[in-house]
N, C-alpha and C positions, 0 to 999 in steps of 0.2 A: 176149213176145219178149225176147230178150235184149240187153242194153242195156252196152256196153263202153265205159269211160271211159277218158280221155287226160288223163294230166297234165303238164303243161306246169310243169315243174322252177321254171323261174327264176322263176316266179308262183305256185307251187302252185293254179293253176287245174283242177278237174276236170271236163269237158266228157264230155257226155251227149246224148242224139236233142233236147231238149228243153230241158235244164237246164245250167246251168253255175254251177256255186256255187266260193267260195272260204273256205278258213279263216284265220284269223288272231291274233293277241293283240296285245291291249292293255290297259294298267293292270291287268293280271290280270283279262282277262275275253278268252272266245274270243267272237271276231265272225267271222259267217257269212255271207258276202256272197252274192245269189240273181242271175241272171238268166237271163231267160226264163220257163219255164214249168213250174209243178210240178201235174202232168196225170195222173201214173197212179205209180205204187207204186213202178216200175222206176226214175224218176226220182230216188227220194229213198233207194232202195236203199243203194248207198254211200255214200251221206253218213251214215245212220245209222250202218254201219261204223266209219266215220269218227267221227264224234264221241262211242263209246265208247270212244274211246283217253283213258285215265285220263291222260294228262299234260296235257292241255284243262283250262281252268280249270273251275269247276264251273258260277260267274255265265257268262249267255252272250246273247248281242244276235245277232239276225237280223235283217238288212239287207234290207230290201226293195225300193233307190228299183230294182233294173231287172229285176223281178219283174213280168211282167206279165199271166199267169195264175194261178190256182190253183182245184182245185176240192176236194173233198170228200176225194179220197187227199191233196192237200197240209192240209187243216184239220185231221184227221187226224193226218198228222205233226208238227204244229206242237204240238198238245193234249199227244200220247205225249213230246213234246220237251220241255214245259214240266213234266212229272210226274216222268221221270225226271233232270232238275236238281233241281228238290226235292227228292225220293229222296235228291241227292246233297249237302244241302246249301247246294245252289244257287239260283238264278232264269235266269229266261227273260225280256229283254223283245224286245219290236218296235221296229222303226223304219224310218222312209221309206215307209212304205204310202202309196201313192196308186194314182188312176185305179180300174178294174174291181177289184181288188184291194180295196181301201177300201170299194167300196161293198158289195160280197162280206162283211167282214168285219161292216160293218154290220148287214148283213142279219142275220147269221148270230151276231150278237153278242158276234165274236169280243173287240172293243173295250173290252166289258163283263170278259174275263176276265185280258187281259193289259194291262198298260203301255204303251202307244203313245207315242212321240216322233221327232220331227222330223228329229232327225239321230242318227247314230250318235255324236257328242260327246255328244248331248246324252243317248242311251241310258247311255253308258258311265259317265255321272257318275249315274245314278241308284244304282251301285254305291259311290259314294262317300259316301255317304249315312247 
């Protein structure tokens, strides 16, 4: 199905059936704010768009405290997310995982492959490093 996103200017929020993520910078690092649910392909569609716009920093943090699905098309996108910052350069960390989300990664040992931290401060200072 087709999936038409609304962006909401004075927030740059882009709203989806499912999804609503945000972009952002800080300290020279883009952060990705999620919530809701990343459930199927169409969801993360234009974000990926999205974040090959080359004036994005290359480091980058994905927020997940109001994320509170994800299945197999979101691990997916996170994996392809975290290769092509490399690619560029760059790194990919997490932060705010909790609930179903958390134990998901667990499982799936996502935990094992990326940086996890607590807060997006505290993501972003992993770039200071």
């Amino acid at each position: 199905y087709e999936v038409t996103a609304i962006k909401k200017s004075d927030e740059g929020l882009y709203t989806y059936e499912s999804l609503d993520f945000k972009i952002s910078t800080a300290d020279a690092v883009t952060v990705v704010s999620f919530k809701g649910k990343i459930i199927s392909d169409a969801d993360i569609q234009n974000l990926l768009t999205e974040l090959e716009d080359s004036k994005l920093a290359a480091n980058r943090v994905f927020d997940f405290s109001e994320l509170t699905h994800i299945n197999s098309s979101g691990i997916n996108f996170i994996i392809k997310s975290l290769t092509k910052t490399r690619i560029n350069s760059g790194d990919l960390v997490l932060c705010s995982v909790g609930g179903t989300v958390k134990t998901l990664f667990e499982m799936a040992k996502i935990d094992d492959i990326f940086s996890i931290y607590e807060t997006v401060s505290d993501a972003i200072n992993h770039f200071k490093n």
